[in-house]
N, C-alpha and C positions, 0 to 999 in steps of 0.2 A: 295553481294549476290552470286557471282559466287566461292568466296572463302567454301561457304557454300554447293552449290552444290558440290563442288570439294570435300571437305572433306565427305559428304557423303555417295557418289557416287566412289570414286576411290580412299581414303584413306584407307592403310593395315589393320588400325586397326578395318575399316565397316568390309572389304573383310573378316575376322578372326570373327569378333562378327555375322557377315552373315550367315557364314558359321556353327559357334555353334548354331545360332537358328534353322537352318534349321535343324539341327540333334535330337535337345531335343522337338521342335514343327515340327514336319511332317506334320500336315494338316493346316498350313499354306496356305494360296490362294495368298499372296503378291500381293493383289489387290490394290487399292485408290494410294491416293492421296503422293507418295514418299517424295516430301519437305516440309510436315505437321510435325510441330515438334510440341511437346507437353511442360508439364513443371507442377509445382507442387505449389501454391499459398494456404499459412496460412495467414488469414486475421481476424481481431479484428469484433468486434460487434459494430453496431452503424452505426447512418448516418456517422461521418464522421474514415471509416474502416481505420484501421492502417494493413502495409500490414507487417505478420509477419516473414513472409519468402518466397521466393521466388528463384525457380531452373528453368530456362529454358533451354531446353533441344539443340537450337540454340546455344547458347551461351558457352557450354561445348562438350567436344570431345564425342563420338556416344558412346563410351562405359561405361562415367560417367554416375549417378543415383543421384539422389536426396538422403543426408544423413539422414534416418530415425530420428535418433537423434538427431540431430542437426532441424529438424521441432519437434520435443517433446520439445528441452532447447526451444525453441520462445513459443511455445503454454503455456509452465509450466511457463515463464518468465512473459504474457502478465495475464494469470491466476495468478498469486500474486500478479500482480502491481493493478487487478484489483479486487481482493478477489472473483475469480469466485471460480467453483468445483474444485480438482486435477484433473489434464492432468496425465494420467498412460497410458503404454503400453499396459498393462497386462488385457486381458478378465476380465469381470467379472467371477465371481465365476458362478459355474454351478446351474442352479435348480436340487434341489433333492426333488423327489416327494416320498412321503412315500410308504412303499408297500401294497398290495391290502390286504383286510384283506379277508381271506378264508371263503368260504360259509359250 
């Protein structure tokens, strides 16, 4: 626990990722709860859930992120094994509503 506080709290690489937040979010209030770590959980359907990936943010240095892609390869992986829909990135297509027709 205390290795975790320490890297937090007083590791260069926080003091440097701190310091770039503060400048790209200014209205930040750096209120709650500081040793709340968060983390990223893809999980299967069903009682009993297959966990399909998994990133917690404990567990990795303050300035790793959860690899986008790497949670699309599990979702697209566990969607074939189990013949769901495609797992895509990409928006859907826009609605395009036709134009008003003149009075």
């Amino acid at each position: 626990m205390m290795a975790v506080i320490w890297r937090f709290f007083c590791g260069i690489a926080t003091l440097k990722f701190g310091k770039e937040l503060s400048k790209k979010h200014t209205s930040s209030n750096m209120e709650g709860d500081g040793l709340q770590s968060g983390g990223v959980f893809a999980l299967g359907s069903g009682d009993k859930t297959d966990v399909l990936f998994e990133f917690r943010e404990a567990d990795n240095a303050v300035t790793e992120f959860a690899d986008n892609e790497k949670i699309l390869e599990a979702c697209r992986a566990y969607s074939q094994k189990h013949k769901l829909a495609a797992v895509t990135q990409d928006p859907p297509p826009p609605i395009v509503l036709p134009p008003k027709a003149e009075k």
